[in-house]
N, C-alpha and C positions, 0 to 999 in steps of 0.2 A: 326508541323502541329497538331499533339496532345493536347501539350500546346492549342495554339490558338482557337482548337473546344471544348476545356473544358472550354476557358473563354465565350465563345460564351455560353454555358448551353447543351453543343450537348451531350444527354445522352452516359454513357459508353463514351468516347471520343477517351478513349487510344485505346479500343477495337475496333472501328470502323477506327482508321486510315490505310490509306492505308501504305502497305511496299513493298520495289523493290528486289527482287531474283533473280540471272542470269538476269537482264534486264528485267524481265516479273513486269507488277504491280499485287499483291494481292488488292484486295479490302479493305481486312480488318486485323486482326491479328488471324482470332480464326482459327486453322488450324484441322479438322479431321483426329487422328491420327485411325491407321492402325488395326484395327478390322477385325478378320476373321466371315466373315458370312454364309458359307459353301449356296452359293447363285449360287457358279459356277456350271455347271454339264458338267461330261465327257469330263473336260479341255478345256472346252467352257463361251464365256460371254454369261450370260441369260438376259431376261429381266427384272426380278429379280432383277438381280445383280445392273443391270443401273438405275430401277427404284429407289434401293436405294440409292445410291450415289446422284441420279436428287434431290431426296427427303432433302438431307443435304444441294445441292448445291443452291434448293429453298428455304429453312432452312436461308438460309443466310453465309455459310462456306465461307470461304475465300479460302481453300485450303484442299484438300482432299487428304490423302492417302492410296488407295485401302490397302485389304488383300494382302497379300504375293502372287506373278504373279509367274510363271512357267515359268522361262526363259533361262534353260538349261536342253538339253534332258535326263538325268538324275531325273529332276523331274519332272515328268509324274505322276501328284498326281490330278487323278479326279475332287478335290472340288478345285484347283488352275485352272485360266486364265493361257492359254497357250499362250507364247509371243515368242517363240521361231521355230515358223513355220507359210509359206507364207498363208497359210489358214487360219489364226488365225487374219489380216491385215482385215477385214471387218467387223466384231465385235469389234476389237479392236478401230477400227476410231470411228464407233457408239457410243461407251461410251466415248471415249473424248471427240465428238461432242455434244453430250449429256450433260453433264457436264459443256464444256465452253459457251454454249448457254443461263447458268445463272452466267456468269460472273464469274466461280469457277477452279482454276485450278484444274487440277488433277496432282499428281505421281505417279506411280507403287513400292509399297514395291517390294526388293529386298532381299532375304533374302535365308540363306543356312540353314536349321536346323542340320544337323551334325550328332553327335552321340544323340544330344537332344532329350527327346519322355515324353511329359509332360500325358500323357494316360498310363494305365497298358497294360504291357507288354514290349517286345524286337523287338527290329527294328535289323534285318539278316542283312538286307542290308547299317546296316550306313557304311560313313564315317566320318573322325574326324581328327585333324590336329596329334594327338599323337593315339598310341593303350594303352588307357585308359577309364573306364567303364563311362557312364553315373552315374550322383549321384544317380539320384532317381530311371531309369530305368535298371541299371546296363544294359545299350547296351554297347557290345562292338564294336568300329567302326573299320574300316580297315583304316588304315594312307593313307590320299590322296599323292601321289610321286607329285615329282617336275615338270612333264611333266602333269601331271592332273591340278597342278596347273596353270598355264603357261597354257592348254587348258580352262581352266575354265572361266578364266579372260577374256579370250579372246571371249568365247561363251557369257558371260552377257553384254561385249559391242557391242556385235553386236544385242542382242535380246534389247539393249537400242536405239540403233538407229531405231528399226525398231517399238519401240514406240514410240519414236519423229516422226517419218514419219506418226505415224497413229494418232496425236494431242495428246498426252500427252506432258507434259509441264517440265517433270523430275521425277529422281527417289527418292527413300529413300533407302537406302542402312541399313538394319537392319544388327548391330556388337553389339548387347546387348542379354537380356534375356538368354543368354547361348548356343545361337544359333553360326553357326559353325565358324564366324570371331570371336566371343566373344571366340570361344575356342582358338585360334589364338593367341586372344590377353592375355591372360590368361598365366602366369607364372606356374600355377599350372595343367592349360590342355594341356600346350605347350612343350610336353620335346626332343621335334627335336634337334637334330645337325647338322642339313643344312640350308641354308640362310634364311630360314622361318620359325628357332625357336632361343634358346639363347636370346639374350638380347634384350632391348626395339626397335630397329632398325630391328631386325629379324622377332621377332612375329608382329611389325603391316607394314611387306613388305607386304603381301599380300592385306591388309584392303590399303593401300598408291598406290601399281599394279593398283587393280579395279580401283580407284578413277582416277588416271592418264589415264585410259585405255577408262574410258567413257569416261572423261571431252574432247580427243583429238577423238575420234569418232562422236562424241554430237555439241562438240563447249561450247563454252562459254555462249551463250544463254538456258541450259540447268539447270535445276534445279539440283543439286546433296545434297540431304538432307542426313542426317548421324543420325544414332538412336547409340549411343556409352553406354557401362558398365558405371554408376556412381559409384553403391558399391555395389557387387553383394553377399555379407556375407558370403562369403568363405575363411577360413581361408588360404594366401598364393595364395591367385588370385587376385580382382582388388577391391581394397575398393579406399579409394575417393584420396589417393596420387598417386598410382597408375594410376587410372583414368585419374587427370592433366596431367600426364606424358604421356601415349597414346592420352589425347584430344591434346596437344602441337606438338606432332610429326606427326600427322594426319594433323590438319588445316595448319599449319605451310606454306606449300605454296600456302593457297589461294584459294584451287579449289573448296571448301566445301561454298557451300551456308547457311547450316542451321546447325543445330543440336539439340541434346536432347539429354539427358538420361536417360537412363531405369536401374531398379533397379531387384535384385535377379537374378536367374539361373534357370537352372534344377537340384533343388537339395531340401534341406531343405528350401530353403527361398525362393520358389516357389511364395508364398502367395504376396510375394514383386512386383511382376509384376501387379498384379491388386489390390491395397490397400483396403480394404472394411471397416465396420463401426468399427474397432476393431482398425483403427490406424486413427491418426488426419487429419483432411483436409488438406490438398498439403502437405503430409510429407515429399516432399522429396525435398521443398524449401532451408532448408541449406546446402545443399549438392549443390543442383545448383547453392549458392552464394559463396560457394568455390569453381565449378569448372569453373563458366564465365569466369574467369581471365586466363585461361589458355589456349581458343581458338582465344585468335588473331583475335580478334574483329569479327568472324565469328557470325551471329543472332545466337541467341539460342531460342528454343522452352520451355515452363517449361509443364512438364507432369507430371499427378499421381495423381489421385481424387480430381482434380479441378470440382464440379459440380453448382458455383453458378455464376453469373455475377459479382456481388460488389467483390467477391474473385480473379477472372480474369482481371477486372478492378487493381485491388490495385497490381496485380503480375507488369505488364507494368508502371504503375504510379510510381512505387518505382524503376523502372529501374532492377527488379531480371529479367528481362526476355525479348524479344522482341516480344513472338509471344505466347499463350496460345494454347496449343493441348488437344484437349477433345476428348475421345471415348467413352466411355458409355453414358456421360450425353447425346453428340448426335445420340447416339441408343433411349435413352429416350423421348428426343425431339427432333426433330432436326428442331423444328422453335426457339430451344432456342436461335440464337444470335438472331432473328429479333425481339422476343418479346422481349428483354431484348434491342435492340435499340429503339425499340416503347415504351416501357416505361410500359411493360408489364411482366416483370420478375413475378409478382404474380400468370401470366398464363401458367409456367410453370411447365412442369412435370417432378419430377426432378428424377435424376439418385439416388436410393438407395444404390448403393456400392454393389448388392446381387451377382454379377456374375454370375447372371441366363444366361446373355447373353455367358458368359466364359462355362458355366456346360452343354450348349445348341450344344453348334459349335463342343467341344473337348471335353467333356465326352460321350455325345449321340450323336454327329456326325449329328448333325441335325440342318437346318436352325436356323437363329439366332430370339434368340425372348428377350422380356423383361415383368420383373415384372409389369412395370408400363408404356408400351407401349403395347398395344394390335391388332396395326397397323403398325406394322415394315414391312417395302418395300410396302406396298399399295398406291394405287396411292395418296388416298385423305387421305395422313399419314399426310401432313406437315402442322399446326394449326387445326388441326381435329376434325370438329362439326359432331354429326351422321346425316347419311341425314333425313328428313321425312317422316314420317308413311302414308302409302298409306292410311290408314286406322285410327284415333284414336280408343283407346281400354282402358277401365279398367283394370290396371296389377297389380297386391298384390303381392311382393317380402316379404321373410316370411325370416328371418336375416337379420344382419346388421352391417354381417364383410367384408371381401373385396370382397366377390363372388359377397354378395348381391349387395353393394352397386354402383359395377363397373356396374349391372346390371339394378338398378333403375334407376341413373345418365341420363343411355345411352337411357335406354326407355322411360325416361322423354324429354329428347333433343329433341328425335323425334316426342312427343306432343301426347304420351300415357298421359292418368293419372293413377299415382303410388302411391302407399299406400305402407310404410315399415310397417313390425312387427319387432323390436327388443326386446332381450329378456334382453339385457343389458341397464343401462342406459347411455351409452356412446355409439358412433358409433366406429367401428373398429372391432369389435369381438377380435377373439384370438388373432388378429395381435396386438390390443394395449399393450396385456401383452408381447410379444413377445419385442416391442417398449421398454419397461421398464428394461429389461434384456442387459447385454454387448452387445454391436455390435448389437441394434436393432433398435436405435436413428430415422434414418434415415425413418424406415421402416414408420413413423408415418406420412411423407408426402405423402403416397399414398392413406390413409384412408382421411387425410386432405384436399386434393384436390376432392376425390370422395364428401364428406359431404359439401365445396364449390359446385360444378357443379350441385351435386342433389339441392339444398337450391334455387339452380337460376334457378333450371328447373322445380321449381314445386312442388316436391316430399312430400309427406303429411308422416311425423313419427309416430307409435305409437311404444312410447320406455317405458322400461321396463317392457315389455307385452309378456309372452311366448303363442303364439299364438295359438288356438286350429281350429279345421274345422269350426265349428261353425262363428268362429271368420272372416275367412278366407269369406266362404262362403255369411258371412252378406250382406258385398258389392260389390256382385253378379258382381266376375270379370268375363273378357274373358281368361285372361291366369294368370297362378300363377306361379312363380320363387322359386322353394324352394334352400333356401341356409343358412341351420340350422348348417352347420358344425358338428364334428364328435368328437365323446369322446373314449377318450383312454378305452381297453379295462384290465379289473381286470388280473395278472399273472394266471396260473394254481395254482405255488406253494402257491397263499395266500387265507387262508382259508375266506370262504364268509363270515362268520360272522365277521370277522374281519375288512375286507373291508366294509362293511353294517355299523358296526360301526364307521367309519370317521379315524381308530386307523393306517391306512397305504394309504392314499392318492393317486389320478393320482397326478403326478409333478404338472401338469398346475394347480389344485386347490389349492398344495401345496403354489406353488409359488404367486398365489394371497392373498392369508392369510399372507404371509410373504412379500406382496408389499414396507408397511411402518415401517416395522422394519428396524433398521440402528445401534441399538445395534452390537457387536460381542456378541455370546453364546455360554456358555462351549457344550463340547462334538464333537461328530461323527455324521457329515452330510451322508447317503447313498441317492443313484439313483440306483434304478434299470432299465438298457438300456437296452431296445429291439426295440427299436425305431430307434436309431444311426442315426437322422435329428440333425439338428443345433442348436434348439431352447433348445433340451437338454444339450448341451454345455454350453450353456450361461445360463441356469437355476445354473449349477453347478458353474460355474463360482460367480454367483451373493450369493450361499452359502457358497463358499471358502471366502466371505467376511463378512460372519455371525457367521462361525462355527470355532472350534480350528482345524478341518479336515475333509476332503471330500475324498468320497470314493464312484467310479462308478463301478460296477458288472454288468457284463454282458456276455451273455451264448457264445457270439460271439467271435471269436481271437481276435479282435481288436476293438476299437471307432471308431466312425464316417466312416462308413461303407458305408452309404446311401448319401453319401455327394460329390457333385463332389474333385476331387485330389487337384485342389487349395486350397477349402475353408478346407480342411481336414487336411493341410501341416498348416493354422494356427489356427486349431483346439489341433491338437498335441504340438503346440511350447505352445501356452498358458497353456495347463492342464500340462505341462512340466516344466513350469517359475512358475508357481502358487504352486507344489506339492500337487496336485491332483491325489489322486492314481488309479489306475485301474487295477480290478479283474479279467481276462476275463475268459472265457471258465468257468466261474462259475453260477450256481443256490442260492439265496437264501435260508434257512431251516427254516419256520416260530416258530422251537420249544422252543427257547428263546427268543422271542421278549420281552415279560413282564419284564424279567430280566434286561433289557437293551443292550442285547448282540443280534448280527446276527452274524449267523454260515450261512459259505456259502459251497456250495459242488461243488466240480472241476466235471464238465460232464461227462470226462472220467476213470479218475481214484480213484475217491468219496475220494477226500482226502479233510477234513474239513477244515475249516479256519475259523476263530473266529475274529467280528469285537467288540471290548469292547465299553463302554462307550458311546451306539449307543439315540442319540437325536433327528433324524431326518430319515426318510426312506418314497420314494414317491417311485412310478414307473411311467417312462415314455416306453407308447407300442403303439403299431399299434392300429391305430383308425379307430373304427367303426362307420359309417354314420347313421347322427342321422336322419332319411328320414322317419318315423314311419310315418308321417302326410299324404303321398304320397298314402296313398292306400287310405283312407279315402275320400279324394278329387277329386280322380280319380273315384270313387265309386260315387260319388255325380256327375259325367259327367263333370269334368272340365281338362282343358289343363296345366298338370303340368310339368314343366321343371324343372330337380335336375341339379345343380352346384356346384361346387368348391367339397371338402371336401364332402356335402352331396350326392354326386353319388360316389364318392371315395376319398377318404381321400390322398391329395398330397401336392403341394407346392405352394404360391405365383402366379405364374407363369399362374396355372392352374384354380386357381378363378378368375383372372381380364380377361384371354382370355375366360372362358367359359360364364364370367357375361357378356362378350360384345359380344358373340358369343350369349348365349341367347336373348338379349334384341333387338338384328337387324331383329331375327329371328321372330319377332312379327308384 
């Protein structure tokens, strides 16, 4: 069928064919995999929660798989859907009727987390298939006994039937990321001596029990999808031979509709679960084309930062896959499949890799949001034009990085007229240098699209113009947007004259003076970190490829501090693989610089440390908002809104929701 609607010209072809699962038809192949949105409250479905799901299944999804559902009384975890009690059957119907009313199946992730705890701190209460610590949270779990098992199995089939009864269409049973079957399956988490550890037949009885236990509960018409370990980077648990071997003895009779696999743990290789700009587009394509062969022709899903159409397209064309699973990209958009079957891939807004939506859900335990989505779950999320201005207005947005220009864009759409002041000659602000640096590639599609949307809405530049009141004032707006962004502020320990001089730089100027060098240069790279965001990572990074060595100092125990736990876990592995040193709980001592030499002083115990041979030395710090203009303009009676960085200096996240939160506001 695919063949056939490719000769015919039927854009994306492969993506668009229908496929049959348990007897149900999908409409297409793009399947939305299993994103926690923390959308549930007090173990209830919200409208929220269905809003977002309607919003993918209008999107165009083919196949949706909720966050991890609550399906045994054991996990009574507030931000999970409760599926395990007769109350729970009336919200529950509503979001599958919800859902299949655009033609979209749904499944419920099924999933145990175990001793797993991807957050700081210890979980008291886990269990886990052996009493063995978590990698990264050192939990220690309590060993589930053989009658908990054997209950267990038996409590997730019955809370499956009673999501079949209330229109879901099947589950996804999560045995990956580290989570408590993946401990199971796990030689190296698995050290039982009872029927449910030992050898390859023991450790995946349990993951074989469930599967048997729905499929005769459910029936045959019943989705049963499987999220399995590909190679989870532990030495002595399940890399990719391993893998085959559990995927062979799992599918092997037949009962398993789908699959996929997911990559890393809870451990070191955290990062591996959400790939971001730091590792290639679908990297986890060769691993999938070693382990197809080994589920017994069951479909496979291919997962892990697929964000384009031609990309997703070429997975099924080439036969590595039957079915493409996207999560972030459709957090990002989720009209991306239908633009991309209308023949509109350009009007996409594409998934960055940032794991804002990851640092959003499980760092700060707070609804899900995106860099590059600023209407996640709103009703009128899905191809999203701003409505119209009750009113048109004169609006002068004063930058023209991402605060501003998310902000001119949107109050352009709405048939303000917009005037930028940028003080660069390019649009993007900090973010474009940011772009230029490791793992920032990506970031350049979200200034890309704002500088498309603003160009078709209108929006009048004046670029490289650092704007003054006067300026502002000229063309006597109604409301002004300041979004000036924010300049790192000088250390204590470095003396003024010397910072006045140019002689010890902020990073970020640093690092624009060194945009187009590509020479290597002798000597000692330093940063001084008090900042501990990303972009100084990848600053250092980008000198470890200039200098004979790189050396971060910073008064703090450790790097990347300010960073959620995933992006942090490959922050670490890189300044690790590169040999990039780090100072911590140290101070600078500006009284050798001339010599070439930085002496740094331990906090506590003022024990010196001498860096020789020193060529390079920035600091990157906490940035102060460059918002000077605000009093001026406000003094002159005019209506000023500060954003992004200019009311407080933060992340991504916070200039695209506050530039579209100001520009509606108008």
């Amino acid at each position: 069928m695919a063949r056939q609607a490719a000769a015919e010209g039927i854009a994306f072809a492969h993506l668009q064919a229908p496929i049959i699962l348990a007897g149900q038809r999908l409409r297409n192949r793009i399947m939305h995999s299993a994103i926690v949105t923390f959308l549930p409250s007090a173990g209830r479905v919200t409208d929220k929660l269905i809003q977002y799901c309607v919003n993918r299944a209008r999107g165009g999804a083919g196949l949706i798989v909720t966050e991890p559902v609550s399906m045994i009384r054991r996990q009574d975890v507030p931000n999970w859907a409760r599926a395990w009690t007769d109350d729970a059957e009336d919200d529950l119907r509503r979001w599958a009727d919800a859902v299949a009313a655009h033609d979209t199946r749904l499944l419920a992730q099924l999933v145990d987390r175990g001793r797993g705890r991807n957050i700081p701190g210890r979980n008291p209460d886990a269990v886990g298939a052996s009493a063995l610590p978590d990698d990264l949270s050192l939990t220690m779990p309590r060993p589930l006994s053989v009658a908990e098992l054997v209950a267990m199995v038996d409590e997730f089939a019955c809370s499956a039937m009673r999501l079949q009864r209330c229109g879901f269409s099947g589950i996804e049973i999560s045995a990956g990321h580290g989570h408590l079957f993946h401990q199971f399956l796990s030689p190296r988490m698995n050290r039982r001596d009872d029927e449910y550890g030992g050898d390859l037949q023991g450790r995946t009885r349990l993951l074989r029990e469930l599967i048997a236990a729905i499929r005769q509960a459910c029936g045959g018409g019943f989705i049963i999808a499987l999220k399995l370990p590909g190679d989870d980077g532990i030495a002595g648990s399940v890399d990719v031979a391993q893998a085959r071997a559990i995927a062979d003895a799992i599918t092997v009779s037949g009962q398993v509709d789908l699959v996929s696999f997911a990559q890393g743990s809870h451990s070191h290789t955290l990062e591996r679960h959400v790939p971001d700009d730091h590792q290639p587009r679908m990297p986890y394509l060769p691993q999938l084309r070693e382990l197809r062969g080994a589920i017994h022709a069951t479909p496979v899903a291919a997962l892990g930062r697929i964000t384009d159409p031609a990309e997703a397209e070429g997975i099924l064309a080439r036969g590595d896959a039957d079915m493409v699973a996207l999560g972030r990209a459709l957090i990002a958009d989720p009209a991306w499949p239908i633009k991309a079957f209308q023949g509109r891939s350009h009007a996409i807004r594409y998934c960055v890799s940032c794991n804002t939506c990851w640092q959003r859900t499980t760092a700060l335990r707070s609804s899900i949001g995106c860099d590059n989505n600023p209407r996640v779950a709103e009703p009128d999320e899905v191809d999203y034009h701003p409505r119209p201005a009750a009113a048109k207005k004169r609006v002068v947005v004063v930058g023209g990085g991402l605060a501003g220009m998310e902000a001119a864009w949107t109050a352009a759409a709405r048939g303000h007229q917009v005037t930028v002041f940028s003080a660069g000659r390019e649009l993007g602000g900090k973010a474009r240098l940011r772009a230029m640096l490791p793992g920032g590639e990506s970031l350049s599609s979200v200034y890309d699209y704002q500088q498309v949307a603003a160009t078709q809405a209108g929006v009048v530049f004046e670029m490289g113009m650092t704007a003054r009141a006067d300026d502002v004032m000229t063309l006597r707006p109604d409301a002004v947007i300041l979004a000036c962004g924010a300049d790192m502020v000088p250390p204590l320990w470095l003396p003024p004259g010397m910072h006045e001089a140019g002689l010890v730089p902020d990073l970020r100027s640093a690092m624009a003076q060194l945009s187009r060098h590509t020479a290597a240069q002798p000597g000692t790279a330093v940063i001084y970190d008090s900042d501990h965001t990303e972009g100084t990572y990848a600053a250092a990074e980008r000198l470890r490829q200039l200098f004979e060595r790189v050396v971060i100092v910073t008064p703090r125990e450790s790097v990347a501090r300010d960073t959620s736990l995933v992006t942090r876990q490959g922050i670490l592995r890189r300044l690790s693989l590169q040999g990039i040193e780090v100072h911590a709980l140290c101070e600078p001592s500006p009284d050798r610089l001339e010599e070439g030499v930085l002496e740094t002083v331990q906090i506590y115990s003022g024990e010196v440390r001498e860096i020789s041979d020193l060529a390079f030395l920035a600091y990157s710090t906490p940035r102060r908002p460059a918002d000077t203009l605000a009093v001026a303009l406000r003094d002159a009676g005019l209506a000023v809104q500060l954003i992004g960085d200019c009311r407080n200096a933060r992340d991504v996240y916070a200039a695209t929701s506050e530039g579209h939160a100001a520009a509606m506001a108008i």
